[in-house]
C-alpha positions in Angstrom: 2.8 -27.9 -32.7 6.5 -28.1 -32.9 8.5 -28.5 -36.2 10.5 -31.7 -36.4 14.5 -30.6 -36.7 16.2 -30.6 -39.9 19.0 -33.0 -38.6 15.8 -35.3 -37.6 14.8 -35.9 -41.2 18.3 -36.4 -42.7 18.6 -39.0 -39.8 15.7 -40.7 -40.8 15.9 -40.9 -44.6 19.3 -42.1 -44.3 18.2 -44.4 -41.6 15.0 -45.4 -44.1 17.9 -45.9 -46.6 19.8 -48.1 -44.9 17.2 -50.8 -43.2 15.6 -51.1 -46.8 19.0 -51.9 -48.2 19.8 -48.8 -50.3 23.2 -48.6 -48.8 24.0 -51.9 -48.4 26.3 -53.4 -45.4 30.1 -52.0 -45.4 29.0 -49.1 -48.2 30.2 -45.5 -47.7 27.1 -42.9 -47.1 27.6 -39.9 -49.0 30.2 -37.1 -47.2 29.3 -34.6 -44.9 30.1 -32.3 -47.9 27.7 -34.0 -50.0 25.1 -34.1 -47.6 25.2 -30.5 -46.8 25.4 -29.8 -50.7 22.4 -32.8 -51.7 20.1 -31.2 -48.5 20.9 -27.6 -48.4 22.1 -27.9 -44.6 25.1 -26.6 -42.5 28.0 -28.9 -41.6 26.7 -29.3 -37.4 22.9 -30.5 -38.7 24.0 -33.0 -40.8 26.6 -34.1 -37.8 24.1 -34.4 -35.4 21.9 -36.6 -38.0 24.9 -38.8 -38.5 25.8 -39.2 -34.6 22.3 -40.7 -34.3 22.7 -43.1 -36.6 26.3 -44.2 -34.8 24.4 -44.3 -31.6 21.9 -46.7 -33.3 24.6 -48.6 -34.2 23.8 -48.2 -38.3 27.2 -46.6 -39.2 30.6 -46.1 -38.2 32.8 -43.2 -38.6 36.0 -44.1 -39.5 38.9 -41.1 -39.9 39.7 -40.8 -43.5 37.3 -43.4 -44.8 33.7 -41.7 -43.6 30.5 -43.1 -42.6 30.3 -47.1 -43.1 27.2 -48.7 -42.8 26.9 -51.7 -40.0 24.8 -54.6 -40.6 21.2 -53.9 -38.4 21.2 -55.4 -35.6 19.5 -58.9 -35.0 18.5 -58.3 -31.4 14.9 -56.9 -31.2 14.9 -53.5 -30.1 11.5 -53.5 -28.2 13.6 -51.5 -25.7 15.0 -48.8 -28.1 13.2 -45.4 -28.1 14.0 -45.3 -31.7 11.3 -48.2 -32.4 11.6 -52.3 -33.2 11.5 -51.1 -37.0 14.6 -49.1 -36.5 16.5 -51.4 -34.6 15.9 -54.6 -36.3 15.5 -53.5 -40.2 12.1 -53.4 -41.9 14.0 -56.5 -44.2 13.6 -58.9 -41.0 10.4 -57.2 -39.3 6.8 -57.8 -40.5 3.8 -56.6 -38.3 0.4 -58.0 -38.8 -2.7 -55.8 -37.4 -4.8 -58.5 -35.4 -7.1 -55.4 -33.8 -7.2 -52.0 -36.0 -6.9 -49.1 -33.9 -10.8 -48.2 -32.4 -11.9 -45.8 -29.4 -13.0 -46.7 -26.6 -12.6 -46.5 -22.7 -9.1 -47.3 -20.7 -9.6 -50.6 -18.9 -10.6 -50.6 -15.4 -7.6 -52.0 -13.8 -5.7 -50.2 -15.6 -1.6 -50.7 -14.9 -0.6 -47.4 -14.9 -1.2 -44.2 -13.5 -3.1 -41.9 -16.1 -4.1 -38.0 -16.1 -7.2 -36.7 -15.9 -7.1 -35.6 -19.3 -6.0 -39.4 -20.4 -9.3 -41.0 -18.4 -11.3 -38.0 -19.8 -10.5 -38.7 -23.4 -10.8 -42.5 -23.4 -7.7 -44.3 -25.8 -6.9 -45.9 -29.0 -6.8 -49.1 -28.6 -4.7 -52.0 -31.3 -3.2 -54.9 -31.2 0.1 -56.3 -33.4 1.4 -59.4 -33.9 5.4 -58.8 -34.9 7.1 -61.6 -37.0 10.9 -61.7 -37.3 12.4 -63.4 -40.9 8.7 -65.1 -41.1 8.3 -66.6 -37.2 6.0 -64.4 -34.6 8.2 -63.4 -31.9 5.8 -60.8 -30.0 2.3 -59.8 -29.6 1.6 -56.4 -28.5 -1.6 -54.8 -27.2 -1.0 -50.5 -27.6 -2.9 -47.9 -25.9 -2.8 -44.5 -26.6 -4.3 -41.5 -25.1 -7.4 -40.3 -28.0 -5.9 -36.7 -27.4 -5.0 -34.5 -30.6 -4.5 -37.5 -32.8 -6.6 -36.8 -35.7 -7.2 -39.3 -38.3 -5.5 -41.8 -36.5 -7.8 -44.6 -36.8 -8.2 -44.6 -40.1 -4.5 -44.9 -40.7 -2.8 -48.1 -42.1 -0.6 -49.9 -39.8 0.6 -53.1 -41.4 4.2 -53.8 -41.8 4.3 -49.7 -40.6 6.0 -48.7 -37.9 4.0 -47.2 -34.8 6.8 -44.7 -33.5 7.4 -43.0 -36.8 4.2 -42.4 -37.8 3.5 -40.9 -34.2 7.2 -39.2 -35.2 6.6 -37.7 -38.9 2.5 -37.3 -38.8 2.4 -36.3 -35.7 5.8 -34.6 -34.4 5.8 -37.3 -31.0 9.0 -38.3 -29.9 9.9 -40.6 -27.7 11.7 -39.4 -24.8 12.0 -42.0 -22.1 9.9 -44.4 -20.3 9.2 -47.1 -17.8 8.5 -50.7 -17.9 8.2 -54.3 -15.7 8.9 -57.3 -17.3 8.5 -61.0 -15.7 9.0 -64.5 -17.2 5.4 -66.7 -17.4 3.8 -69.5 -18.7 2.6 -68.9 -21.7 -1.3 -68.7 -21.4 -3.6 -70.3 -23.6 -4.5 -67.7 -26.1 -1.0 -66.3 -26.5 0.7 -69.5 -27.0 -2.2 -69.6 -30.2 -0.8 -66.6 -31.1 2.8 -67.0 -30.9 2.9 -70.8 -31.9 4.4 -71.9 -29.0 3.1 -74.8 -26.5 1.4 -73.8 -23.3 3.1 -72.9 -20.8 6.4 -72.5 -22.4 8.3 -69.1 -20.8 7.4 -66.2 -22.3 8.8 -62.5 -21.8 5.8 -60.5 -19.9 6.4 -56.3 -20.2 3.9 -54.2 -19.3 5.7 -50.5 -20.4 5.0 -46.5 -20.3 6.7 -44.6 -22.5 6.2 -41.0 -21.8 6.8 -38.1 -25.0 7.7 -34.8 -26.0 4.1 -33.7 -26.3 3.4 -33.4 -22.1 0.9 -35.4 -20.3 0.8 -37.9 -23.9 2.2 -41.3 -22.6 2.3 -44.6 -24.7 1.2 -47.5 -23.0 2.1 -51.6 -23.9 2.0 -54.4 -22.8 4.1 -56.8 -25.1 4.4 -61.1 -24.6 7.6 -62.1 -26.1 8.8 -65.3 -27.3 12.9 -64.5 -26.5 13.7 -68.9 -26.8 16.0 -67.9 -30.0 16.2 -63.5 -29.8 17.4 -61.2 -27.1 16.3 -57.5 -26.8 18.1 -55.1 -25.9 17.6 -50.9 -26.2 18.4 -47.6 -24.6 16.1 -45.6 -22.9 
């Protein structure tokens, strides 16, 4: 299994250090000298960990000045490959396990395409409720493939995010993905969910999001309540 990069784990403690509030908005992160000095890394690692965090739009690099930290962004990042965590701020994002992660077989009518190996192995199977500053904004239903994911099960999920645990226990990035989305009435039971009257539009995505580890894909399928948020990402 592969090793995660050094430049990966300086991006994400500075990135953990920035959505908790550690460096707060408009503060300088330490130099590149610093950085290198604090983390025993060369000058490129510690570049490449700070160009991610400008393409997440958590700093800005300003000649002279260094690397000032952005306020997160307020759009909900279910599109981002980073994770809603990262994109929104675990200060604004609180996720309540309705269905803790159990085995069992993929649906029938599955959406999407699986591998052998996927149908062979049956999935993991949880469900989230995500609230933004208090109010739920989106329900999620996850399935994962029950391949090499020891442990998983018994892992706590609440107010945790998904992608980095799959990222820092289990060295699975991300990588890309596909996904359909649709407005609809809000059906009965997710209206209940989402405290929103029936019927009201609701965002419908039903998403694959494929990984580093080959043949592993992530699978979603996510009802959004965008009345008073956009999304946005980069895939």
């Amino acid at each position: 299994m592969s090793q995660t990069p050094q430049y990966r784990k300086l991006y994400e403690l500075l990135r953990k250090h920035i959505l908790s509030g550690v460096y707060e908005e408009g503060s300088l992160l330490p130099s590149e000298n610093e950085l290198c000095a604090v983390h025993n890394l060369t000058r490129p690692t510690v570049r490449q960990a700070l160009d991610s965090l400008v393409r997440d739009d958590l700093i800005q690099k300003k000649k002279g000045k260094g690397s000032i930290v952005r306020k997160p962004p307020q759009s909900i990042g279910i599109l981002s490959v980073s994770g809603t965590a990262s994109a929104i701020g675990s200060r604004y994002l609180k996720t309540e396990i309705l269905q803790k992660p159990v085995i069992r077989p993929w649906d029938e009518n599955f959406p999407f395409e699986l591998t052998e190996a996927e149908k062979e192995s049956g999935c993991i199977y949880m469900e989230r409720l995500r609230y933004v500053e208090g109010v739920p904004v989106f329900y999620d239903i996850n399935h994962l493939p029950n391949l090499n994911l020891p442990r998983f099960t018994g892992r706590t999920f609440q107010n945790k995010s998904l992608f980095e645990i799959l990222r820092n226990q289990y060295q699975i990035e991300i990588t890309g993905g596909e996904q359909r989305l649709k407005a609809i009435g809000c059906p009965d039971t997710i209206a209940a969910i989402l405290n929103v009257k029936k019927g009201e539009p609701v965002l419908y995505l039903q998403r694959k999001l494929t990984t580093n580890r080959d043949g592993f894909s992530i699978y979603s399928t996510i009802w959004f309540n965008s009345m008073n948020h956009t999304i946005y990402g980069r895939f």
